[in-house]
C-alpha positions as CSV (number, residue, x, y, z in Angstrom):
1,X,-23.8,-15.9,1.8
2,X,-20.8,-15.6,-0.5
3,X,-18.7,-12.2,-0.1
4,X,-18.5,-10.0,-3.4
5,X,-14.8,-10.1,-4.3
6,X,-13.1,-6.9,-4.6
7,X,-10.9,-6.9,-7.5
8,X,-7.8,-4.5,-6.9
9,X,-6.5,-5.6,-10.9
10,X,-9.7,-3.4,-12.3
11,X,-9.5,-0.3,-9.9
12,X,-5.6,0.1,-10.5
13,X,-5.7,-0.2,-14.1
14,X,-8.9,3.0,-14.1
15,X,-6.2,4.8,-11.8
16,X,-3.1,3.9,-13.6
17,X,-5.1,5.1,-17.3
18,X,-6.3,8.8,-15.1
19,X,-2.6,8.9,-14.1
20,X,-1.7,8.5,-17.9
21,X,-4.5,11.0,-19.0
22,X,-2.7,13.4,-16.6
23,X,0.5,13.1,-17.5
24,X,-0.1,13.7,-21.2
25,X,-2.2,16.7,-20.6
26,X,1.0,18.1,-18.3
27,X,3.3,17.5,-21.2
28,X,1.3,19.4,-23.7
29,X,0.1,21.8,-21.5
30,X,3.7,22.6,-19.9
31,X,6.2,20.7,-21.9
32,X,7.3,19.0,-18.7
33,X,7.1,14.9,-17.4
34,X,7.1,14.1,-13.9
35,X,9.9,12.4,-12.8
36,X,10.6,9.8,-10.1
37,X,13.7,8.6,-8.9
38,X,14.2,5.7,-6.7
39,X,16.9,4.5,-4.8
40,X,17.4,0.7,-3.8
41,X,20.4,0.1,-1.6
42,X,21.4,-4.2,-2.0
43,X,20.3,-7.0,-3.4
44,X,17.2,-8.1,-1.6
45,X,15.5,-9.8,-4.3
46,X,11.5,-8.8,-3.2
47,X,13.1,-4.8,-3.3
48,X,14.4,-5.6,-6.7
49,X,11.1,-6.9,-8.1
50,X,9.0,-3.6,-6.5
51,X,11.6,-1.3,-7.7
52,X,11.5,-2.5,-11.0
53,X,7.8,-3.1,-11.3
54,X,7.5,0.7,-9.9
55,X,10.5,1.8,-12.8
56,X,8.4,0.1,-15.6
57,X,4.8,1.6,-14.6
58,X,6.1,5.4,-14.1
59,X,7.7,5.0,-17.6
60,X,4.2,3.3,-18.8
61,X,2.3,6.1,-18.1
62,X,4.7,8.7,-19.7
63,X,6.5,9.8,-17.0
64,X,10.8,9.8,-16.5
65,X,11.9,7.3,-13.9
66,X,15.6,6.9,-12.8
67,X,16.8,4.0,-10.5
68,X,20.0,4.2,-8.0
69,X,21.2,1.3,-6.8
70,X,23.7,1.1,-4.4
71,X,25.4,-2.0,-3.3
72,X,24.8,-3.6,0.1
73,X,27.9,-2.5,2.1
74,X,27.4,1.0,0.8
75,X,27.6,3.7,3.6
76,X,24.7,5.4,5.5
77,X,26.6,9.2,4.0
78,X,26.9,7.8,0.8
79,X,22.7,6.9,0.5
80,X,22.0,10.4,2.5
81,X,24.1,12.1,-0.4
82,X,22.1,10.4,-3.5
83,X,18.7,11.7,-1.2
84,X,20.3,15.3,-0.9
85,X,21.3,15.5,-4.7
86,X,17.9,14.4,-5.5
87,X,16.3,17.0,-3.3
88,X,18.5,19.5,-5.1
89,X,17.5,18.6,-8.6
90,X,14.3,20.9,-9.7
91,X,13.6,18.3,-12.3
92,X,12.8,15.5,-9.9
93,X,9.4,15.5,-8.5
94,X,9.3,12.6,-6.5
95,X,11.8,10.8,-4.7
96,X,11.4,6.4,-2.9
97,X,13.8,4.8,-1.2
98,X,13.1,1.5,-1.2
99,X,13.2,-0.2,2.5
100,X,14.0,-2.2,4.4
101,X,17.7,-0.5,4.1
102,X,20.9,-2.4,5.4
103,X,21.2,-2.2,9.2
104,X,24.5,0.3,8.5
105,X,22.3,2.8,7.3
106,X,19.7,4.9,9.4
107,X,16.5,4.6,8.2
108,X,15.1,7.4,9.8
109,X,17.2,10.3,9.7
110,X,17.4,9.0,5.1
111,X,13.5,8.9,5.2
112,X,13.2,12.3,7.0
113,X,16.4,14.0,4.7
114,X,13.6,13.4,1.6
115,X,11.9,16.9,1.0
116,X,8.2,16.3,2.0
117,X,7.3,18.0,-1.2
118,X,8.7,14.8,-3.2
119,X,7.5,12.6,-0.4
120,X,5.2,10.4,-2.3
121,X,5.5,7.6,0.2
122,X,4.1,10.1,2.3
123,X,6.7,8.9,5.4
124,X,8.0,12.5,6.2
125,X,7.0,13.6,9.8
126,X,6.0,17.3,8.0
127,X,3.4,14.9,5.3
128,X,1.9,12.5,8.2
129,X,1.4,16.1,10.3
130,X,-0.8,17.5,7.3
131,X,-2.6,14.0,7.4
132,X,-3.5,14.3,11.2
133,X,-4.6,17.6,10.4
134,X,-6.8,16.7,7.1
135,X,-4.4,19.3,5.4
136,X,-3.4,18.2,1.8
137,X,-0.3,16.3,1.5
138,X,0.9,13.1,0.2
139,X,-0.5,10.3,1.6
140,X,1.1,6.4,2.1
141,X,-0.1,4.7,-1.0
142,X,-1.3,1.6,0.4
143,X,-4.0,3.2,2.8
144,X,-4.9,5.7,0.1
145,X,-5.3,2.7,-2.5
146,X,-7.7,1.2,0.6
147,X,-10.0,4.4,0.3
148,X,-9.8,4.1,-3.6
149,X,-11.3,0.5,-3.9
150,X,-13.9,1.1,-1.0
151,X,-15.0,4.5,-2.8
152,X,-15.1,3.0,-6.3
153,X,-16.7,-0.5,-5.3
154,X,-19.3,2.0,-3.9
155,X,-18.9,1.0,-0.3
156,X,-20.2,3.6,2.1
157,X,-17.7,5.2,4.5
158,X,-19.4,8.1,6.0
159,X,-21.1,6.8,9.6
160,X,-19.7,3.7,8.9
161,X,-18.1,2.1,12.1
162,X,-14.7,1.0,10.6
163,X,-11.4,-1.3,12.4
164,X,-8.3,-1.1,11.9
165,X,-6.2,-3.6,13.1
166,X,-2.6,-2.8,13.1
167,X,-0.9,0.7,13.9
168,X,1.8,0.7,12.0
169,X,3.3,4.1,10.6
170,X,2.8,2.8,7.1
171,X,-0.5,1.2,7.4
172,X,-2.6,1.5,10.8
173,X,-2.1,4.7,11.3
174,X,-2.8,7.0,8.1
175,X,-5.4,4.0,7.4
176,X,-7.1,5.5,10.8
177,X,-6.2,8.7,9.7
178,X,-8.0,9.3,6.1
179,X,-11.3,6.7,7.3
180,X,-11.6,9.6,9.9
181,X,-11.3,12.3,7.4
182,X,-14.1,10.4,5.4
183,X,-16.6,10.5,8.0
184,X,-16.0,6.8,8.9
185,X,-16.4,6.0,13.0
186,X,-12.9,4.4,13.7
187,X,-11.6,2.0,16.3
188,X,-7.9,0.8,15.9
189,X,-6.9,-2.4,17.2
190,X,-3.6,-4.3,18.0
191,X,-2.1,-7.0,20.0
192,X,-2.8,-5.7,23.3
193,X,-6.8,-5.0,22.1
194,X,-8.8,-6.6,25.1
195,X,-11.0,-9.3,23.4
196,X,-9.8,-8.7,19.8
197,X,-12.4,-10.6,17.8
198,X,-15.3,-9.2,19.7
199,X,-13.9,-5.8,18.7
200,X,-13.3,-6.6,14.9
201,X,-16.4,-7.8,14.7
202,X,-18.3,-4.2,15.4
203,X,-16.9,-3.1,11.9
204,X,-18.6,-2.4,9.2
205,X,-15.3,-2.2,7.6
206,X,-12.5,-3.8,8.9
207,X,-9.3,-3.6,7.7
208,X,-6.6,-6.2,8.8
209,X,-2.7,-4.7,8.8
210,X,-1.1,-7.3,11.5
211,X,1.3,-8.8,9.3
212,X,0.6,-12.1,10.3
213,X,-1.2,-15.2,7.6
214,X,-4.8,-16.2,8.0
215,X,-4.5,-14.7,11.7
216,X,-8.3,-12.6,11.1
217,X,-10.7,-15.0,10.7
218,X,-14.9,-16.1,11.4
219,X,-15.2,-14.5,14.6
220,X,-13.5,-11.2,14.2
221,X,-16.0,-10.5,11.1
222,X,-19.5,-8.9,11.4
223,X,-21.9,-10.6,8.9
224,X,-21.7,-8.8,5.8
225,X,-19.3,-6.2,6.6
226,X,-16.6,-5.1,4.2
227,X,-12.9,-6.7,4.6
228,X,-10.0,-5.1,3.3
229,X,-6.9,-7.1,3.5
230,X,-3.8,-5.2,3.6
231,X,-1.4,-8.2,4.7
232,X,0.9,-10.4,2.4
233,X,2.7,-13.4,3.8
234,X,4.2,-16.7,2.4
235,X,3.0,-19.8,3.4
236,X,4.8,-22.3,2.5
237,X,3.1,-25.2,4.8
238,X,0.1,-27.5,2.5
239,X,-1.2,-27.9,6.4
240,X,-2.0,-24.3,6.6
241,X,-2.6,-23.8,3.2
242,X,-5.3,-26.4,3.6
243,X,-6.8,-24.7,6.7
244,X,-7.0,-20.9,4.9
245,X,-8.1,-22.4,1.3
246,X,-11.9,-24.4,0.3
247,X,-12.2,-26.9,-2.2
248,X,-12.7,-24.3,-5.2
249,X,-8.7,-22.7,-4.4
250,X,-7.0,-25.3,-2.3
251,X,-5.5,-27.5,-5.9
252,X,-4.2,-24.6,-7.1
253,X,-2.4,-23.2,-3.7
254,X,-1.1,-26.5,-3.2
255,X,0.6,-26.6,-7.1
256,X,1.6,-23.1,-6.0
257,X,3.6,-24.3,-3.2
258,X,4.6,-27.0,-5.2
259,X,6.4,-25.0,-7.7
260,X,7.7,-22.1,-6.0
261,X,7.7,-23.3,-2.6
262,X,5.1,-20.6,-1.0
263,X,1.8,-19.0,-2.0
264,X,0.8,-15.4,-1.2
265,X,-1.5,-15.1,1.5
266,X,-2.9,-12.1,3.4
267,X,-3.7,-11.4,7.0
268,X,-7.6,-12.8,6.5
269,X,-8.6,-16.3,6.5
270,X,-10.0,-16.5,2.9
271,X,-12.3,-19.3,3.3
272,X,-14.0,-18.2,6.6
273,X,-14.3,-14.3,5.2
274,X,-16.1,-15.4,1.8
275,X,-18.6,-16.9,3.9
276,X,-19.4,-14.2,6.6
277,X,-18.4,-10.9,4.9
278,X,-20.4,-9.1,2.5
279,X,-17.3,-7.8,0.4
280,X,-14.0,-9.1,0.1
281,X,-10.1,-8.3,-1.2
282,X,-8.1,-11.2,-2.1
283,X,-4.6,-11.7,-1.6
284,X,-2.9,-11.8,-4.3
285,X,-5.1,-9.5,-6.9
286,X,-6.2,-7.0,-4.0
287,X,-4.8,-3.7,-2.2
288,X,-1.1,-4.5,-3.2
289,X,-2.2,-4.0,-7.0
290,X,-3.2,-0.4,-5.8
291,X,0.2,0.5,-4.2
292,X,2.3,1.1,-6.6
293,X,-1.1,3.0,-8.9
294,X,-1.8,5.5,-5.9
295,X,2.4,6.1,-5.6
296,X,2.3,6.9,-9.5
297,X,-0.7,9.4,-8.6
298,X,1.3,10.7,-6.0
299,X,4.4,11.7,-8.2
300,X,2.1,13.4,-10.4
301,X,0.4,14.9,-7.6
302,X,3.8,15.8,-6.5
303,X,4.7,17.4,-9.2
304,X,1.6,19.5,-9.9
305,X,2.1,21.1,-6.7
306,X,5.9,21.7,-6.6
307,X,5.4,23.0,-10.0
308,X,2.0,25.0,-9.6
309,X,0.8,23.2,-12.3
C-alpha cells in the first residue's frame, strides 16, 4: 500500500482565492479592506521570512498589511505600547506578533495585551475559552488549516477515533479541541503516554505535534489511517536523512543538504508512513502551507465581526 499524499499547495491556494473573493465583496459592499498589522521584534532570520511571507499574501489578496519591526534590544514597554496603539486603532482588524520575542520581553502578558477581537492567532486566554466551549472565536491557524485539508481531502472526522500527539497551546491542544467539536473520538498523547506507539496506532487520524524529526514512525501508525504531520525540523545529518527518505526522495534530500546544509523534515518518518498509512501530509508542501491561508481567513473573519459586516 502506498499512502495518498495530501497536498497542502492545492487546499491553501482554494482558501487563499475564497479569502480574496471575500475581501473584494467587503470593499464593494462597505468601502472598507481588512487590515493586519504585525509586529516582529529582532532579527531572527526564520521570523523575518514568515513575517514577510504573511506581509505579501494579506496584500495579495487585497487586504492592507503594516509591519513593525523593532530592534532586538528594544524594551518589553516599548513592544506592549506598539500592541496598545494597535488595539486602539478602529482601522486595524487583526493584530500578530511574531514569536519567539527576545527574553527581555514577556511574552505572555504582550500576547494577552492583544484584544481577542483581533486575535487571529487565536492565543488570547478569552479566544482559547470560546474554543473549549465550541463558541465562535478565532481559532490557531495551524490546527484550523489541519481540519481544512482533512475536510476537503474528504476524510471523515465524525466517529472517527483521532491522536494527537503533542499538547502544546499552539498545536495539541486546540488540535484536540476543534477534532472534538467535529464529532471526532480524541485521545491526546505526550511524552509521558504509557506505551506511546501502541496508543498512536488506535487512530484513525493521527496527528503528530512533538517537535521532534522522523520521531512517529511504522509502529505508531494504524494501517491506513490518515497522518497529518504538523512538525518541521532541519536535518542536516545524510545519516538520518538516509534513514527517513526511500530511493524515489533520498538524491534530492541529500543535494538539499548539500546546498543549504539542512532539509525540512516533519515529526513523521516519511518512508515508513507512505507504506502503512492510507493518506499522508508531506513536510515541506503540507499543513505549514495552510498556516499562514487560515491566519489570512482569520483577519477577514476578524474583521467581519468587529465590523458587523
Amino acid at each position: 500500500m502506498t499512502a495518498k499524499i495530501l497536498s497542502g499547495k492545492e487546499i491553501a491556494e482554494a482558501i487563499k482565492r475564497e479569502v480574496a473573493a471575500e475581501v473584494a465583496l467587503i470593499t464593494e459592499r462597505h468601502g472598507v479592506r481588512p487590515l493586519l498589522a504585525v509586529v516582529r521584534v529582532g532579527e531572527d532570520p526564520a521570523s523575518a521570512v514568515y513575517v514577510g511571507s504573511k506581509v505579501k499574501t494579506s496584500e495579495e489578496l487585497g487586504m492592507l498589511s503594516e509591519h513593525h519591526h523593532l530592534p532586538v534590544e528594544a524594551t518589553h514597554e516599548e513592544v506592549l505600547a506598539i500592541v496598545k496603539d494597535l488595539n486602539a486603532r478602529p482601522e486595524v482588524d487583526g493584530i500578530l506578533v511574531q514569536l519567539p520575542l527576545p527574553a527581555q520581553v514577556d511574552e505572555r502578558e504582550i500576547l494577552e495585551t492583544i484584544d481577542p477581537a483581533k486575535d487571529v492567532d487565536g492565543f488570547h486566554p478569552v479566544n482559547v475559552g470560546k474554543l473549549s466551549q465550541g463558541q465562535k472565536s478565532l481559532v490557531p491557524c495551524t490546527p484550523a488549516g489541519v481540519i481544512e485539508i482533512l475536510k476537503r481531502s474528504e476524510i471523515p472526522i465524525a466517529g472517527a477515533h483521532a491522536v494527537v500527539i503533542g499538547r502544546s497551546n499552539i498545536v495539541g491542544k486546540p488540535m484536540a479541541q476543534l477534532l472534538l467539536q467535529e464529532n471526532a473520538t480524541v485521545t491526546v498523547c505526550h511524552s509521558r503516554t504509557k506505551d506511546l506507539p501502541a496508543v498512536a496506532a488506535t487512530g484513525d487520524i493521527l496527528v503528530a505535534a512533538i517537535g521532534r524529526a522522523g520521531f512517529v514512525r511504522a509502529a505508531h501508525i494504524k494501517p491506513g489511517a490518515c497522518v497529518i504531520d504538523v512538525g518541521i525540523n532541519n536535518v542536516s545529518d545524510p545519516a538520518q536523512a538516509a534513514e527517513l527518505f526511500g530511493p524515489d526522495e533520498i538524491e534530492k534530500r541529500l543535494n538539499t543538504i548539500a546546498k543549504r546544509g539542512f532539509t525540512l523534515v516533519g515529526d513523521v518518518n516519511p518512508k515508513e508512513a507512505k507504506e502503512k498509512a492510507g493518506a499522508f501530509t508531506p513536510v515541506p508542501g503540507g499543513v505549514g502551507l495552510l498556516t499562514v491561508a487560515m491566519l489570512m481567513k482569520n483577519t477577514v473573519e476578524a474583521a467581519k465581526m468587529r465590523r458587523k459586516l
